[in-house]
GUDREN-637690 format. One record per atom (N, C-alpha, C): x, y, z. Coordinates in steps of 0.05 Angstrom, whole numbers, padded with zeros to 5 digits, always signed. Atoms other than C-alpha are relative to their C-alpha. Example, Ala and Ser with C-alpha at 12.3 -4.5 7.8 and 13.67 -1.06 7.14 Angstrom:
BEGIN
+00018-00024+00000+00246-00090+00156+00018+00024+00000-00016-00024-00001+00273-00021+00143-00015+00022+00014
This chain:
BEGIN
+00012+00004-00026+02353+01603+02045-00028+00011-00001+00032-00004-00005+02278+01610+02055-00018-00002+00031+00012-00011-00034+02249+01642+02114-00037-00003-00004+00028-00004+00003+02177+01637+02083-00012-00016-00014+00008+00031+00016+02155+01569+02070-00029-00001+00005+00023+00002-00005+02082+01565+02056-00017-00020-00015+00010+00024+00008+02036+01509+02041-00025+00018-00020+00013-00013+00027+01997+01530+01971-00031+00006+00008+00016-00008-00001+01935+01532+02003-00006+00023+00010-00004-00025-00026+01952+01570+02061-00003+00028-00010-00003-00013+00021+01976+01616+02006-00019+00014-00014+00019-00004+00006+01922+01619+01973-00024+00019+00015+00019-00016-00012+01870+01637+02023+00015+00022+00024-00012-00028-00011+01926+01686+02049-00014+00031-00027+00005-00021+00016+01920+01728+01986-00037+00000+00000+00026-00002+00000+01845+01721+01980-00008+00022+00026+00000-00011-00033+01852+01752+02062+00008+00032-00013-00010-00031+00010+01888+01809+02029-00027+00017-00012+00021-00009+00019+01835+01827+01978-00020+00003+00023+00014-00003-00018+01786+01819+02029+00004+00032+00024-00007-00015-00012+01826+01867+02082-00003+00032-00011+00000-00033+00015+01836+01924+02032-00031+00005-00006+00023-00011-00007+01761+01927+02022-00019+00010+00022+00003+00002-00038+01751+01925+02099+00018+00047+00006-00011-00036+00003+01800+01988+02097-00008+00016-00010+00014-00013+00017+01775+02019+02044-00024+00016+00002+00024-00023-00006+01708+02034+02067-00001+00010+00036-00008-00016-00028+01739+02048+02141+00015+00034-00003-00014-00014+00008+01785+02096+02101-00018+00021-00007+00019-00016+00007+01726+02130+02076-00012+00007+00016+00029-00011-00021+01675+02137+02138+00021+00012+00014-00021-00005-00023+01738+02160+02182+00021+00023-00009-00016-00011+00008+01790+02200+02145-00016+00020-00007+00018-00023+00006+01770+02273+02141+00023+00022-00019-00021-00022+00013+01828+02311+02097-00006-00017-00035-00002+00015+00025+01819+02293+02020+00023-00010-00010-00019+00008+00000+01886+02278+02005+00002-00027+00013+00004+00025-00004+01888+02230+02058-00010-00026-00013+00022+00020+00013+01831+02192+02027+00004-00010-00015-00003+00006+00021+01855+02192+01964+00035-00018-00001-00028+00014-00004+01931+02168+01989-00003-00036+00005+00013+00023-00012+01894+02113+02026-00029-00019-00005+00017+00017+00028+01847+02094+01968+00012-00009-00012-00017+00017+00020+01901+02085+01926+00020-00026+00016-00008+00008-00006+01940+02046+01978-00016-00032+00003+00034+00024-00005+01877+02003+01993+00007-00012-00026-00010+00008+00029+01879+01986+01913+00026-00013-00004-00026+00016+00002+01947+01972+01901+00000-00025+00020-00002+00029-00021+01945+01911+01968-00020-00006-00013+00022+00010+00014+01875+01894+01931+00013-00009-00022-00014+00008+00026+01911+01888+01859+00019-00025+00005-00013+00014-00014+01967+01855+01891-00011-00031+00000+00007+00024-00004+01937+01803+01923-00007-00024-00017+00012+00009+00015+01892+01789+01875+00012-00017-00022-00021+00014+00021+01946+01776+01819+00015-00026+00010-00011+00028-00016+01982+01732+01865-00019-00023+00004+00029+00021-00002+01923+01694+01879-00003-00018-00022+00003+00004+00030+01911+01685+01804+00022-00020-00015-00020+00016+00017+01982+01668+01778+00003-00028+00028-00003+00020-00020+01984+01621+01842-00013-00022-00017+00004+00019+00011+01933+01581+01821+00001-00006-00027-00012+00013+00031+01954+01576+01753+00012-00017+00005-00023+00014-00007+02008+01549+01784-00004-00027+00010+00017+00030-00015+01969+01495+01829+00000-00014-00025+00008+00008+00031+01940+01474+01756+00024-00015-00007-00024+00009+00019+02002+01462+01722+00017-00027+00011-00011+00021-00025+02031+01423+01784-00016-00026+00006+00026+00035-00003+01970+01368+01794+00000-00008-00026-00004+00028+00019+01970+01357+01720+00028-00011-00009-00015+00011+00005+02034+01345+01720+00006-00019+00017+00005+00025-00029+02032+01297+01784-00015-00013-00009+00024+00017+00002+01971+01267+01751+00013-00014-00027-00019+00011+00034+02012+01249+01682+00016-00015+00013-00022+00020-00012+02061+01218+01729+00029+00013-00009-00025-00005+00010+02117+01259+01693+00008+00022+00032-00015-00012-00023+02163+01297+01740-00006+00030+00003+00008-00031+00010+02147+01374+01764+00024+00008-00002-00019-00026+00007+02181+01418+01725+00000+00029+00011+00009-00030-00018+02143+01480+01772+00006+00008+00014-00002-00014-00035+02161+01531+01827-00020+00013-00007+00012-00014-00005+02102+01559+01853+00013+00026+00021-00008-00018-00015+02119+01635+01884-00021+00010+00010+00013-00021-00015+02081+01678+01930+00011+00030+00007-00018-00028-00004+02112+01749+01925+00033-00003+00005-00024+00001-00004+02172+01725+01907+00012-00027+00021-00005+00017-00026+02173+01672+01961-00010-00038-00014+00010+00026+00006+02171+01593+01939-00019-00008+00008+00030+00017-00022+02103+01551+01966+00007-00019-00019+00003+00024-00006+02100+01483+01975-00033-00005-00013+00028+00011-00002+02047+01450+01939-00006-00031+00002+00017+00033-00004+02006+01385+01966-00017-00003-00018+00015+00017+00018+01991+01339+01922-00018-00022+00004+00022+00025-00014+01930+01300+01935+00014-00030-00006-00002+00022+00004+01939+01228+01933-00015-00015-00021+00015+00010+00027+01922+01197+01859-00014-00032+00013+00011+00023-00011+01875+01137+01875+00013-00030-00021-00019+00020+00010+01916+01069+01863-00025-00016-00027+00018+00018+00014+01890+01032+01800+00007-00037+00007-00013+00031-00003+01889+00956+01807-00017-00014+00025
């Protein structure tokens, strides 16, 4: 059963959102947080959702890749794209008809 059906782009510029956020934190975490520990709990936390994302992002669109040329060969996909574990849906453009 799948509670978290996402369309590959969506996907996409979700994780990109991530990466983005944790830098957003990051230097909020720094002008704001006054105990060093903290800082350093919530640097590394920042990082790790940065890493994260990022990888996902990455093997994602590998994944896109693999999926259009195999849609573009006409042979059948053999691919699941995941998002943290979570399937995505990818749209396949429409190949332009020859003829």
């Amino acid at each position: 059963m799948n509670f978290f059906n996402l369309n590959a782009d969506f996907a996409r510029n979700l994780s990109g959102g991530a990466v983005v956020a944790s830098v957003i934190a990051l230097l909020i975490v720094l002008k704001f947080a006054s105990s060093l520990v903290t800082k350093l709990l919530l640097i590394a936390v920042c990082c790790l959702v940065g890493y994260i994302g990022f990888t996902q992002r990455d093997s994602l669109n590998a994944c896109i890749e693999v999926v259009t040329a195999q849609a573009s060969t006409g042979s059948p996909i053999q691919e699941t794209c995941t998002l943290l574990g979570q399937n995505v849906r990818v749209k396949i453009p429409s190949l332009p008809s020859e003829g």
